[in-house]
PDB file as gemmi writes it, atoms N, CA and C in Angstrom:
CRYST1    1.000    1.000    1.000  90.00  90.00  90.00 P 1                      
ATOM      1  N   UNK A   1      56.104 179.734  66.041  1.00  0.00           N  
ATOM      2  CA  UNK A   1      56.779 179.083  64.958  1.00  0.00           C  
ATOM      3  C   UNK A   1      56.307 177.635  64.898  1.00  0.00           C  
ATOM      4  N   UNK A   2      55.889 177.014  64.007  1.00  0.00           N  
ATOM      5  CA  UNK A   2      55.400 175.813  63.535  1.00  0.00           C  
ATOM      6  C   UNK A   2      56.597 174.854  62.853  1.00  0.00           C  
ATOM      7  N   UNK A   3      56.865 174.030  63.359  1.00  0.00           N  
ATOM      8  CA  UNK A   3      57.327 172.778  62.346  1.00  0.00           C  
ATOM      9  C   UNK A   3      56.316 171.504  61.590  1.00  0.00           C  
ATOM     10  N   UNK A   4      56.893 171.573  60.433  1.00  0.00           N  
ATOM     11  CA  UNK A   4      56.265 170.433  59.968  1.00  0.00           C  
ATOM     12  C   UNK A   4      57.002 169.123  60.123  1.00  0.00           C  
ATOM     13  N   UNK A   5      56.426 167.665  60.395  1.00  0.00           N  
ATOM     14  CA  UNK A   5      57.086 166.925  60.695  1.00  0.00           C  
ATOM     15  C   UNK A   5      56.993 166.026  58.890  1.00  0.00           C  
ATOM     16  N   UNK A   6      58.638 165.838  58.721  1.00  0.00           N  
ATOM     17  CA  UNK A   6      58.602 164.870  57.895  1.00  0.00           C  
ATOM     18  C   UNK A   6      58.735 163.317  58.271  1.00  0.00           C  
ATOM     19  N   UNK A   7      58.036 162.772  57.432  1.00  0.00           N  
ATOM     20  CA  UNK A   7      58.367 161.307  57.579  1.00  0.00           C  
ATOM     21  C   UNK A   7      59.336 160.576  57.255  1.00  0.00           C  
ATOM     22  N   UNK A   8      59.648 159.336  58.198  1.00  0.00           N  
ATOM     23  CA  UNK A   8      60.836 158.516  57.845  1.00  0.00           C  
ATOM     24  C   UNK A   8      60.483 157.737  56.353  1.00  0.00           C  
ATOM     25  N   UNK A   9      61.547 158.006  55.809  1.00  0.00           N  
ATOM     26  CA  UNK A   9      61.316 157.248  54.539  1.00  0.00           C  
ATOM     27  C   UNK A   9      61.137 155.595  55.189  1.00  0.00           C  
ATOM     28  N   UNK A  10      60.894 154.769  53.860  1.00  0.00           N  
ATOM     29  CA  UNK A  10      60.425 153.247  54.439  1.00  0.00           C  
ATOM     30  C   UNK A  10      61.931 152.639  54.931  1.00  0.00           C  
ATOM     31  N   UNK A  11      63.246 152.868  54.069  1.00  0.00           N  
ATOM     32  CA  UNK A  11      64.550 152.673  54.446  1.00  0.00           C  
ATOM     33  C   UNK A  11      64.708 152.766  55.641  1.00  0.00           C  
ATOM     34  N   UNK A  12      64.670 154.015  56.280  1.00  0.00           N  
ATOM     35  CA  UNK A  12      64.914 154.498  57.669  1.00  0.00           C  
ATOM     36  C   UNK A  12      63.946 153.502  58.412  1.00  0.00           C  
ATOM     37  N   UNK A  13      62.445 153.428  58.324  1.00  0.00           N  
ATOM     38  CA  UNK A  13      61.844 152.370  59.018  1.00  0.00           C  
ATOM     39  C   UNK A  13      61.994 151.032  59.489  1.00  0.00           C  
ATOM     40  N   UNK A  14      62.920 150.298  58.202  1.00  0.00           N  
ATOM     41  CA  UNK A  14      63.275 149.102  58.164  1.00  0.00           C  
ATOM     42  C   UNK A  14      64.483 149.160  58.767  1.00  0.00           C  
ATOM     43  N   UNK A  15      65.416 150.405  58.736  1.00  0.00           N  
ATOM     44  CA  UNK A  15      66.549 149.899  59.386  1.00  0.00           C  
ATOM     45  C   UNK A  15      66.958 149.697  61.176  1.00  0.00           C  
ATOM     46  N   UNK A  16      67.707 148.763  61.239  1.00  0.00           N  
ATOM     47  CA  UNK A  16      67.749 148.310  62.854  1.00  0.00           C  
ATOM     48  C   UNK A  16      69.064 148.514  63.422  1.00  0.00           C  
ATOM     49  N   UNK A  17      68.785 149.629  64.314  1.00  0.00           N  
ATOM     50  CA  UNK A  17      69.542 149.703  65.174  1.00  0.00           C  
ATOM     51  C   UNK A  17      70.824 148.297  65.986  1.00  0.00           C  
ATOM     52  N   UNK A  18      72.303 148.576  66.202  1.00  0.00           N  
ATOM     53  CA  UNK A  18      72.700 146.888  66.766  1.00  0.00           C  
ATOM     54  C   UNK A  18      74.521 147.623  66.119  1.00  0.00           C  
ATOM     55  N   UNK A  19      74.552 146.491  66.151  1.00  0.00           N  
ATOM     56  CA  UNK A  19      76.014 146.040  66.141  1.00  0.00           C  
ATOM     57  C   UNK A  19      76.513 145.488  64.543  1.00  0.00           C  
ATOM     58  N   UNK A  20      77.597 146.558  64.388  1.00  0.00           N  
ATOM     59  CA  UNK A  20      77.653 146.222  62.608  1.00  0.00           C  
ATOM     60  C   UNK A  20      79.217 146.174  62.578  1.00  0.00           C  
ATOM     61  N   UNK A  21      79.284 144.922  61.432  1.00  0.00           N  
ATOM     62  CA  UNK A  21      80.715 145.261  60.803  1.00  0.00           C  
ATOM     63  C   UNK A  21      81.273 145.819  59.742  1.00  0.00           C  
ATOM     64  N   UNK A  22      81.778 146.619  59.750  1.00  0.00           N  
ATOM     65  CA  UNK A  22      82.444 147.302  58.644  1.00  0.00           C  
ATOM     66  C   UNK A  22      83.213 146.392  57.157  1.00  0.00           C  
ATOM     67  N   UNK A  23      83.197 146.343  56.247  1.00  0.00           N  
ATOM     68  CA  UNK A  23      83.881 145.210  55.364  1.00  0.00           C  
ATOM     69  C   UNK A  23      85.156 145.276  55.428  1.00  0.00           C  
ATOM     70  N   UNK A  24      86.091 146.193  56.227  1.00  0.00           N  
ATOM     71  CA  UNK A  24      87.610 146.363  56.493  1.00  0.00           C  
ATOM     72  C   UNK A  24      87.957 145.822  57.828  1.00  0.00           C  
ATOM     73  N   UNK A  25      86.595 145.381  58.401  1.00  0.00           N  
ATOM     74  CA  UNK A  25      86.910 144.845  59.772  1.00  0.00           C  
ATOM     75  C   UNK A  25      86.359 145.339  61.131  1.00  0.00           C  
ATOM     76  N   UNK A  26      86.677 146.757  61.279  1.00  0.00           N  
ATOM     77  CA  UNK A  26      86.257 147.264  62.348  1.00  0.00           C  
ATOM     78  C   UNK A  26      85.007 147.496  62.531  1.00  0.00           C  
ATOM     79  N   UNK A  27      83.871 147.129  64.071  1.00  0.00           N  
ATOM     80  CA  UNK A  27      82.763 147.116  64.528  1.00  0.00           C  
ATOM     81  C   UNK A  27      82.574 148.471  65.180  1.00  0.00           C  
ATOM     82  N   UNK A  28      81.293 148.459  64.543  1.00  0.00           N  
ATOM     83  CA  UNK A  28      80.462 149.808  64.593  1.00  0.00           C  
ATOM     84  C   UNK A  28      78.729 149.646  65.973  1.00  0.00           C  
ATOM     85  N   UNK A  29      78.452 150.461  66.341  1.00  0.00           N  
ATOM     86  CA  UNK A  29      77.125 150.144  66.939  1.00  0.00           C  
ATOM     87  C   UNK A  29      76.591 151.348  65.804  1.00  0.00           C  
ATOM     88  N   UNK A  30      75.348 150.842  65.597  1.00  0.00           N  
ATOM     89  CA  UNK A  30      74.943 152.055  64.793  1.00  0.00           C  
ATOM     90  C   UNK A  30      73.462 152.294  66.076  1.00  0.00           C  
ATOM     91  N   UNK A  31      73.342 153.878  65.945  1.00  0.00           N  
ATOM     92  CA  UNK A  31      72.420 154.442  67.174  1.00  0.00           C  
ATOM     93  C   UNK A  31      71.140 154.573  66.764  1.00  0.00           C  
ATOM     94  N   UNK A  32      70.800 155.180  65.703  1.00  0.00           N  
ATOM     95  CA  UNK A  32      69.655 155.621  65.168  1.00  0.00           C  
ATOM     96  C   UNK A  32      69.821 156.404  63.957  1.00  0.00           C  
ATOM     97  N   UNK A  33      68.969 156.947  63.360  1.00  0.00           N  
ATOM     98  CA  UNK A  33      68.909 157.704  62.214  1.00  0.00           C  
ATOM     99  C   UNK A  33      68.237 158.708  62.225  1.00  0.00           C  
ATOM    100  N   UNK A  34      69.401 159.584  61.930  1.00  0.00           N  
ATOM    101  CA  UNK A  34      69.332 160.663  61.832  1.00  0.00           C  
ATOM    102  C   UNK A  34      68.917 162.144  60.576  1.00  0.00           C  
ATOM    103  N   UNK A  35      68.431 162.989  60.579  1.00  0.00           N  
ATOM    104  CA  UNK A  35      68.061 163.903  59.617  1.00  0.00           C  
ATOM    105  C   UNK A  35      68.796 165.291  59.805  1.00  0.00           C  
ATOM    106  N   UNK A  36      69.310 165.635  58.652  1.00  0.00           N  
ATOM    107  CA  UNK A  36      69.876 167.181  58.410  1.00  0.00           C  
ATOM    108  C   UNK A  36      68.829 168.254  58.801  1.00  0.00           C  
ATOM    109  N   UNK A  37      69.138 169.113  59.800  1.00  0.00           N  
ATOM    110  CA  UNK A  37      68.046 170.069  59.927  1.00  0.00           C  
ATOM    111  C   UNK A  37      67.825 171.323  59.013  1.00  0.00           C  
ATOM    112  N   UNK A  38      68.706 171.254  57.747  1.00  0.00           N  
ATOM    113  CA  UNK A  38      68.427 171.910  56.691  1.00  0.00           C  
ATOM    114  C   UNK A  38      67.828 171.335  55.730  1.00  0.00           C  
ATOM    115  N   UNK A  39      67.790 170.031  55.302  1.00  0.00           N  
ATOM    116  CA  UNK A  39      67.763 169.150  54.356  1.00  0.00           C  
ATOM    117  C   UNK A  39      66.853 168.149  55.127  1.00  0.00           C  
ATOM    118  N   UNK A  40      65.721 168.358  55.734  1.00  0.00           N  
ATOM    119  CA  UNK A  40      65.215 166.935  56.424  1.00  0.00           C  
ATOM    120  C   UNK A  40      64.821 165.600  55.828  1.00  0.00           C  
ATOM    121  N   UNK A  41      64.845 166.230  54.385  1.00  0.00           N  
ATOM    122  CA  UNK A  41      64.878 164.552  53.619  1.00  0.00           C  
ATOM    123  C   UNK A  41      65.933 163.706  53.872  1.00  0.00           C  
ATOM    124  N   UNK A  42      67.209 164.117  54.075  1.00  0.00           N  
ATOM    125  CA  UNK A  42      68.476 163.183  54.004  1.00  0.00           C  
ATOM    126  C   UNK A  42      68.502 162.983  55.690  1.00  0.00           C  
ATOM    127  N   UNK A  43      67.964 161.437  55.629  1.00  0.00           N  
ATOM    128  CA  UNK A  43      68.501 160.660  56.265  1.00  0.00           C  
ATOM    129  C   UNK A  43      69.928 160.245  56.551  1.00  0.00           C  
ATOM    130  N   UNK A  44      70.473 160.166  57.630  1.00  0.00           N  
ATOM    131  CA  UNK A  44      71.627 159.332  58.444  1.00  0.00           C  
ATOM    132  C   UNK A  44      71.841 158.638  59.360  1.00  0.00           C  
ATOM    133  N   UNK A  45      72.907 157.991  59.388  1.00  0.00           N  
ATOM    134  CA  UNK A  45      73.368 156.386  60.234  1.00  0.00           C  
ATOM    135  C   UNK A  45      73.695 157.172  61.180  1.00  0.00           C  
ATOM    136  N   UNK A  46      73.244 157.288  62.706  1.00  0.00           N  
ATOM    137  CA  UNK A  46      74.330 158.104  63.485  1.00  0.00           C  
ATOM    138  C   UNK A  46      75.064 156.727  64.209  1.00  0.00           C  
ATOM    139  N   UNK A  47      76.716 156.674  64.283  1.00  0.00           N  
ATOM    140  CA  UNK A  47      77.407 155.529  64.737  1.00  0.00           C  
ATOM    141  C   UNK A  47      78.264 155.905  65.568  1.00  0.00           C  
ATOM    142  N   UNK A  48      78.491 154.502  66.199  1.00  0.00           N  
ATOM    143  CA  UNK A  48      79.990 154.884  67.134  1.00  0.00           C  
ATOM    144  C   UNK A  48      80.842 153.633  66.845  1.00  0.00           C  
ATOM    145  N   UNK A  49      82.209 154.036  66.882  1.00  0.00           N  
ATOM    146  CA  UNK A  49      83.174 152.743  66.894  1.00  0.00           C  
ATOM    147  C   UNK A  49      83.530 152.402  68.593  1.00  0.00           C  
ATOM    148  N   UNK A  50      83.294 150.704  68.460  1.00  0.00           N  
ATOM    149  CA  UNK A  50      83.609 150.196  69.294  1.00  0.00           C  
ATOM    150  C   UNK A  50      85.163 150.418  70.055  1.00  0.00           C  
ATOM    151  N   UNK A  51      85.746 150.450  68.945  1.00  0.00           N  
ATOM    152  CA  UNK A  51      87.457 150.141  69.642  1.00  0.00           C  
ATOM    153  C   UNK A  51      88.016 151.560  70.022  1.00  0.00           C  
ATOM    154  N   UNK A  52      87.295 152.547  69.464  1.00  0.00           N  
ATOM    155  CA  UNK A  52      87.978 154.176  70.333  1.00  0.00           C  
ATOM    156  C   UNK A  52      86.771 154.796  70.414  1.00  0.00           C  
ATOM    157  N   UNK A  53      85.038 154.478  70.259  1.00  0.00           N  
ATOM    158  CA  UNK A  53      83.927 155.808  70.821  1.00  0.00           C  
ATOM    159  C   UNK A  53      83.934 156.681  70.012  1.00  0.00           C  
ATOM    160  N   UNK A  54      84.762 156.818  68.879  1.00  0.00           N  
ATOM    161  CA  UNK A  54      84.470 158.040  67.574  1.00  0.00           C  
ATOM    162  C   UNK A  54      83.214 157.634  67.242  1.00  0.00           C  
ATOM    163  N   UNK A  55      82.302 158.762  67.371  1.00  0.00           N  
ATOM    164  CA  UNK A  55      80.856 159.350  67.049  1.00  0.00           C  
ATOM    165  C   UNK A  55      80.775 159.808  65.267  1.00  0.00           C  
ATOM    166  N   UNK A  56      80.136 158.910  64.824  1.00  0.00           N  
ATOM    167  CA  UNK A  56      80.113 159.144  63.093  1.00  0.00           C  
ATOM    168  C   UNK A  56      79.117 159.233  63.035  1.00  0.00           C  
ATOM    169  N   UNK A  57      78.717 160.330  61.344  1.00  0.00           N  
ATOM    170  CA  UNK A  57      77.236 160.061  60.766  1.00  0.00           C  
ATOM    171  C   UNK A  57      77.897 159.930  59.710  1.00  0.00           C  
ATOM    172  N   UNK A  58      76.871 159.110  58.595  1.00  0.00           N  
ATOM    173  CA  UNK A  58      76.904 158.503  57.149  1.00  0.00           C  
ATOM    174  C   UNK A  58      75.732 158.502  56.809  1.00  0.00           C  
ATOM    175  N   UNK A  59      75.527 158.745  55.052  1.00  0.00           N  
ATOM    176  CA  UNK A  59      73.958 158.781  54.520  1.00  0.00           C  
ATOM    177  C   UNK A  59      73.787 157.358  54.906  1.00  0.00           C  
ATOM    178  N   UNK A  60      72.389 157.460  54.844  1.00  0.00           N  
ATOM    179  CA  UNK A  60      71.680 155.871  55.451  1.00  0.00           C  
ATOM    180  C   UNK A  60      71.862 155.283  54.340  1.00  0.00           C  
ATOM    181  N   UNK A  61      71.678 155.447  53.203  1.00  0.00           N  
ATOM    182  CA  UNK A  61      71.983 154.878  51.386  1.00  0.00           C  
ATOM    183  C   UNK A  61      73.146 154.190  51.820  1.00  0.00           C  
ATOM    184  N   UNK A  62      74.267 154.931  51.973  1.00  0.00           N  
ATOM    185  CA  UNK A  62      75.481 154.644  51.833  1.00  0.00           C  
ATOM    186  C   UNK A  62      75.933 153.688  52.793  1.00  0.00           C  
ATOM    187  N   UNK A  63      75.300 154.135  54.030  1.00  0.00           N  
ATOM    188  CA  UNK A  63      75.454 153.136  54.839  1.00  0.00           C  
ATOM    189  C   UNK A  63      75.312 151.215  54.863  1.00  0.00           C  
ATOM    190  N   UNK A  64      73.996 151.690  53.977  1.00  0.00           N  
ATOM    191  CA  UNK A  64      73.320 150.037  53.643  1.00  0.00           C  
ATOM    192  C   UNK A  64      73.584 149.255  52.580  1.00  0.00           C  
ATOM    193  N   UNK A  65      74.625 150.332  51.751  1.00  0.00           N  
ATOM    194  CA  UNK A  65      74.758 149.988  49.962  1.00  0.00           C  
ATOM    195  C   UNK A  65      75.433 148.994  49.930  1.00  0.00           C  
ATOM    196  N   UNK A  66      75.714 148.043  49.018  1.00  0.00           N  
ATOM    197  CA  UNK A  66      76.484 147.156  49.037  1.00  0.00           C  
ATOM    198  C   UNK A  66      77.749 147.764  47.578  1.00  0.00           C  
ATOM    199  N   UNK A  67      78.786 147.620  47.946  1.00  0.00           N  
ATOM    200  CA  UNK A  67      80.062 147.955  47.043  1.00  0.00           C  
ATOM    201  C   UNK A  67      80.937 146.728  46.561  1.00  0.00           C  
ATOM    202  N   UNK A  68      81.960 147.452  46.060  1.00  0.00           N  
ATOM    203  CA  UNK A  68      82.382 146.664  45.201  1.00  0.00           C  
ATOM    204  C   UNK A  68      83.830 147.236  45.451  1.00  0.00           C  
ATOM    205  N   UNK A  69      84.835 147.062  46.051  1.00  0.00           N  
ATOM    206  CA  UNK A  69      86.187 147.442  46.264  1.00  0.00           C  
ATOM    207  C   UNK A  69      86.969 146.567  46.822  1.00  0.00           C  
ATOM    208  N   UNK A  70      88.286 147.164  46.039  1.00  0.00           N  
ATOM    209  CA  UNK A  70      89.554 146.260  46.578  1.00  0.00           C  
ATOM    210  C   UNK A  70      89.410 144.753  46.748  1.00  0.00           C  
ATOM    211  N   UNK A  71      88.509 144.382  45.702  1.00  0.00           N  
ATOM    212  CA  UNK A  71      88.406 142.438  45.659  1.00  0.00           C  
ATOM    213  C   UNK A  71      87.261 142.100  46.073  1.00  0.00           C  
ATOM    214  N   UNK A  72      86.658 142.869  47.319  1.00  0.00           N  
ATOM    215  CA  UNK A  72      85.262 142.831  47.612  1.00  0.00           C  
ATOM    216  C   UNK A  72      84.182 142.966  47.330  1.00  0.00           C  
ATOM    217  N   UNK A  73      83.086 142.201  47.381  1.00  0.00           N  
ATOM    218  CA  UNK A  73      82.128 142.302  46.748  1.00  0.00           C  
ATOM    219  C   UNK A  73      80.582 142.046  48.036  1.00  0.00           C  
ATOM    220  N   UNK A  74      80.020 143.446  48.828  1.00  0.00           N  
ATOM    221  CA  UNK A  74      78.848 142.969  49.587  1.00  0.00           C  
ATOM    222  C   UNK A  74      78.580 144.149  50.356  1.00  0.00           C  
ATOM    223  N   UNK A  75      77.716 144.248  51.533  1.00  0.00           N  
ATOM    224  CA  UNK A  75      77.450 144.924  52.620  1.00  0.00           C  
ATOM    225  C   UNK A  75      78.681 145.919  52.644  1.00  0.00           C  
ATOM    226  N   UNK A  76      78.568 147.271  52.690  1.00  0.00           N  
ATOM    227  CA  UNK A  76      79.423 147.842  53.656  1.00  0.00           C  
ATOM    228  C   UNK A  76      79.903 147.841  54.931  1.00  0.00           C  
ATOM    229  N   UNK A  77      78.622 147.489  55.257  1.00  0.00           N  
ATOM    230  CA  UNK A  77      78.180 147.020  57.061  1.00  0.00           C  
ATOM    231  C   UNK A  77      77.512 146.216  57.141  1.00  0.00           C  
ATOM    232  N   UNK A  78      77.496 145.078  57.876  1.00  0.00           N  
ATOM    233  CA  UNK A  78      76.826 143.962  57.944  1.00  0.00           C  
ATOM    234  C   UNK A  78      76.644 143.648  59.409  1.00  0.00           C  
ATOM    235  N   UNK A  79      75.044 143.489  59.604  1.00  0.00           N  
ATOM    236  CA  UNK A  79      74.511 143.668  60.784  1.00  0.00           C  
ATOM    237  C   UNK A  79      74.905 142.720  61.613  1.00  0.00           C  
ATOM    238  N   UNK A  80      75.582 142.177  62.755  1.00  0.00           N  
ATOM    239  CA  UNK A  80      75.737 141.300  63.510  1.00  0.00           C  
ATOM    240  C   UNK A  80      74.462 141.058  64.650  1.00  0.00           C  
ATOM    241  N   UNK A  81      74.307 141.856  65.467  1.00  0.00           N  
ATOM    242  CA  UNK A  81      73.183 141.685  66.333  1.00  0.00           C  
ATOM    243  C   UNK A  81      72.564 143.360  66.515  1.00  0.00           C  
TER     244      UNK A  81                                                      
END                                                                             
């Protein structure tokens, strides 16, 4: 059985692994990025929260998008280190 390897889009390339804040407050480490093994185009954030170790994934898009809610206006996550 053969796999083909897809490539990281340029998004996924540029993005850096570290320590992120959420725009509601709570800090995230984000791990790496991750791919659907059905869907290997869609990229994801794989994360953990600092304050309880819950293990999250989020599209990498979504992850990096900047929104617009509840008065706010920027980063969803904003990279600290």
């Amino acid at each position: 059985m053969s796999e083909t390897t897809v490539e990281l889009s340029n998004l996924a390339k540029s993005f850096k692994p570290g320590i992120y804040r959420h725009f509601k407050g709570s800090t995230y480490e984000a791990l790496f990025v991750a791919r659907n093994s059905e869907h290997s185009h869609k990229e994801y954030v794989v994360y953990r929260s600092i304050y309880n170790g819950g293990v999250w994934v989020r599209p990498l898009a979504m992850f990096l998008e900047i929104i617009d809610r509840d008065g706010y206006h920027g980063p969803r996550f904003s990279w600290l280190r």
